[in-house]
N, C-alpha and C positions, 0 to 999 in steps of 0.2 A: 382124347384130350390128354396134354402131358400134365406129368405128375410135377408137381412146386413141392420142391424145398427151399425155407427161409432157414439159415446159419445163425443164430447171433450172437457174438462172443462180444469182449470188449473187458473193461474194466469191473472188479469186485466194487462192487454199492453204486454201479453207474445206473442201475436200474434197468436189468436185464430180465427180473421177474417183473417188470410191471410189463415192459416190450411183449415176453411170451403170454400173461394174461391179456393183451389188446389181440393178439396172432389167435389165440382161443376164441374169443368176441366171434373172428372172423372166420370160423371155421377151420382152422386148423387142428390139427393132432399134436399135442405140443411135449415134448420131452422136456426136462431141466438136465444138465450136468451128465449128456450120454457120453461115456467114455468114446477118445475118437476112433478107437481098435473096433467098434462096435457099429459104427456109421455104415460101411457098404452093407454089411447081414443085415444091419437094422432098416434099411432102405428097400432091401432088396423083399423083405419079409412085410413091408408095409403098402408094397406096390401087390403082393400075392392079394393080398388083404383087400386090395382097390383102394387105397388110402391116397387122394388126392393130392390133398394137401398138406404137411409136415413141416413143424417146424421146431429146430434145437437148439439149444442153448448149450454153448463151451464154453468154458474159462480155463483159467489157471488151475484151477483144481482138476484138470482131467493132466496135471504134472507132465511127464516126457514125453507123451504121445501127440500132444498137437502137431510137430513137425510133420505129420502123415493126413495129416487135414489136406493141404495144396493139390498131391495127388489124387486123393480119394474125389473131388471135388471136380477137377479133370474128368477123371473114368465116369463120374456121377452125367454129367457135361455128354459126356460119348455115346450114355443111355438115353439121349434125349432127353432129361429133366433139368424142367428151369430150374436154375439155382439162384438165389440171392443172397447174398453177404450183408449183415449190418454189422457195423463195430458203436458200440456206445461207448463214447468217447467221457471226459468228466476232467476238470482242472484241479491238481491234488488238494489244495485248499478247503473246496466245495466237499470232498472224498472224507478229510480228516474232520470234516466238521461233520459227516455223517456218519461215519464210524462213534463218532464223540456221543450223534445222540440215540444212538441204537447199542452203544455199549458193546458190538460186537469184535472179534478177532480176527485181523486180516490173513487169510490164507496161506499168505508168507508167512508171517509172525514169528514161526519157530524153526523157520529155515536160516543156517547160517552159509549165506551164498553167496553175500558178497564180493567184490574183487576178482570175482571167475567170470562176470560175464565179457565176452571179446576175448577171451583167453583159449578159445577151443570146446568152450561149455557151453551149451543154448538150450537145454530142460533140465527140468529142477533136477531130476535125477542125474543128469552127469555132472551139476554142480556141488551137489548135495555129498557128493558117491565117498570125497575124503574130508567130510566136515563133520562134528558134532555137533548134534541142535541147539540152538541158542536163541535165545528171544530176540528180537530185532525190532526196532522203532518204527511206527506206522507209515512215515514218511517213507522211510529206505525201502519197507516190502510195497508202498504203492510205485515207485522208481524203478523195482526191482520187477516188479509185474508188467510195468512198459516195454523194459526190454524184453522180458520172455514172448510178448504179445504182438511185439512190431510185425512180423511176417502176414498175418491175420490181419493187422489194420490197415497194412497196405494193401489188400486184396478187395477190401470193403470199403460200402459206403460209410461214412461216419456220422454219428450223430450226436452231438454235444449236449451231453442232457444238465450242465451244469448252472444254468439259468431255465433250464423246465421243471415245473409242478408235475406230478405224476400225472392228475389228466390230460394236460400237456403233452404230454410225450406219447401218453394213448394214442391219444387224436392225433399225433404225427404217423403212429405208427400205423393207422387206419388208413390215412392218408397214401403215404408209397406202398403201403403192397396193396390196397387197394385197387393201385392202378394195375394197368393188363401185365403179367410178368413177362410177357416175350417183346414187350416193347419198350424203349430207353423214356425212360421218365425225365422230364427237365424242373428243378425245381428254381422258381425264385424265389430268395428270402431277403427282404429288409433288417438293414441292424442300424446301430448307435458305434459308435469308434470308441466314444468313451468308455462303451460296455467289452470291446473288445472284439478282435474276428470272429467270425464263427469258424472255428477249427474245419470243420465238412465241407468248406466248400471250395469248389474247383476253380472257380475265378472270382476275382472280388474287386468290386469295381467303386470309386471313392468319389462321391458327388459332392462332398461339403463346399465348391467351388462356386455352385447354381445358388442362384439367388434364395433366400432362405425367408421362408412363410411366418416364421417365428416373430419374426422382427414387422409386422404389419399389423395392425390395429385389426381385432375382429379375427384372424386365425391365428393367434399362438396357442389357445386351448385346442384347437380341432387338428384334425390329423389330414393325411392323403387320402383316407377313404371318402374325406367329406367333398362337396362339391363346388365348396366356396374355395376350397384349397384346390382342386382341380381347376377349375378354371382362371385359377390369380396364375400358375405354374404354367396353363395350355399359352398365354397370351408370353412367355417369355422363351424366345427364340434360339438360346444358349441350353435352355432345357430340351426343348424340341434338338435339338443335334446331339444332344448326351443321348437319348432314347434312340436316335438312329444308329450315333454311329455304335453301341450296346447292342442291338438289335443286326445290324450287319456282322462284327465280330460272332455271335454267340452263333447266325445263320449258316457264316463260311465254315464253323468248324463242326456244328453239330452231323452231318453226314457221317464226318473222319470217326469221329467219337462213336456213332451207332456202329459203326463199321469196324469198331476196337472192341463189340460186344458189352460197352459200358451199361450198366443198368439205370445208373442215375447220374445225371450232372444238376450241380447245384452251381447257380449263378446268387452270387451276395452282390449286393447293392446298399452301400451307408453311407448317412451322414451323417451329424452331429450328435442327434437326440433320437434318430429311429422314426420319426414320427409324421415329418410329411413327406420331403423332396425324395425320399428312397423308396416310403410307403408307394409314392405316386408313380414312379416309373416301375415297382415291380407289377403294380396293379395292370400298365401299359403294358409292358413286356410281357405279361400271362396271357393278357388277351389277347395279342397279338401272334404268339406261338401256339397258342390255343388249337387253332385250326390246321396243324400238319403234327402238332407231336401232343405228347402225351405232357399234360403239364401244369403244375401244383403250384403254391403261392404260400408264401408264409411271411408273419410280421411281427418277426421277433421278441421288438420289445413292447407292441401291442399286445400279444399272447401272454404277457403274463401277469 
């Protein structure tokens, strides 16, 4: 059986111990904060071990050494072990209001680093290397931790915990790695436009066009999960072709995409309020891929 590693780095307060406590739940071996110098020995001493399953949590605090993540993850790759990437993603807003009510100190905070980044400087230590420390505004070190972080989040799946509850995000995180790791997970998720895209996902597709269940006597309370809402939506013919021609797009390209080694694609689906006509075609769309790929469902703004 190959050995699983899960990566999960992303943003400071995005909620990356709550991720590695869900990864625990399910058996994993979980590290917090393993420096990245330490990854191939620490991997290679966990497979002596017969240690399954692993999973680590990096951030910014592991300073100049991320840039050696991309390779090690390669070589890791070459040993036959699945690997998975998650990045938790988080909107600075949501960030400095968590900071605000945990009172804690951003990691950056007393780095003065500004103005170096794009200049030849890409970890803290070679921006650091002709500056004296100085306090820095919560905003600037969470902007600042973006860009140290970009390489990582481009490699990974994302996931916006910026409107999830902690057991929200459990349960998501139960959810994809739950599924088989050697095979490409398709997720669909339902949103609201109002509430904003969801950062993570790979294609986003805008229904507010289809006739809308809101405005009909007897379902403005109920959602797409219900069946009075199901059936007002099956009887109109313009929703029926959003679900096909969704369903052929997503069909022609998912081969190319397993074939790119992607772990997960996330298909978004919104419309106004989140709560039926996108509910309803993701519920379609799951069932429908159900049966050739590997594949989750989520509704946004019903989850929370």
């Amino acid at each position: 059986m190959k050995s699983e590693l899960v990566l999960i780095t992303g943003m400071s307060g995005s909620g990356k111990s709550v991720a590695l406590n869900a990864l625990e739940d399910l058996g994993f071996y979980c590290v917090d904060n393993l420096p990245p110098e330490l990854l191939l020995s620490f991997v290679d001493l966990e497979n002596k071990l017969k240690t399954e399953k692993v999973a680590i949590a990096m951030d910014v605090r592991s300073r100049g050494a991320l840039h050696l993540v991309p390779a090690q993850l390669e070589e890791l790759r070459a040993r036959n072990i699945n690997i998975r990437l998650l990045f938790l993603e988080c909107n600075t807003d949501t960030l400095v209001h968590r900071y605000s009510e945990t009172r804690r100190r951003h990691p950056l905070s007393q780095q003065n680093l500004e103005n170096q980044i794009g200049q030849g400087a890409n970890t803290v230590d070679q921006i650091n290397k002709n500056n004296n420390p100085s306090i820095r505004n919560l905003s600037e070190s969470i902007e600042l931790e973006r860009k140290l972080m970009a390489d990582l989040r481009e490699m990974s799946h994302i996931i916006d915990t910026s409107l999830l509850r902690r057991s929200k995000l459990q349960s998501y995180i139960h959810s994809l790695i739950g599924a088989p790791a050697a095979a490409l997970t398709l997720m669909f998720e339902s949103f609201a436009f109002k509430r904003g895209i969801p950062v993570h996902a790979d294609y986003v597709f805008d229904v507010r066009m289809l006739p809308n269940p809101h405005y009909e006597p007897g379902l403005k309370e109920l959602t797409g999960l219900d069946s009075e809402v199901s059936n007002w939506l099956d009887q109109h013919p313009n929703v029926q072709a959003m679900g096909e021609q969704i369903s052929e797009f997503v069909s022609n390209w998912l081969p190319a995409l397993d074939e790119d080694h992607r772990s997960y694609v996330t298909v978004a689906i919104g419309c106004t309020g989140g709560q039926h006509r996108s509910v309803y075609l993701v519920e379609k769309l799951a069932q429908r891929f159900s049966a050739n790929w590997v594949t989750l469902k989520r509704h946004r703004e019903l989850d929370d």
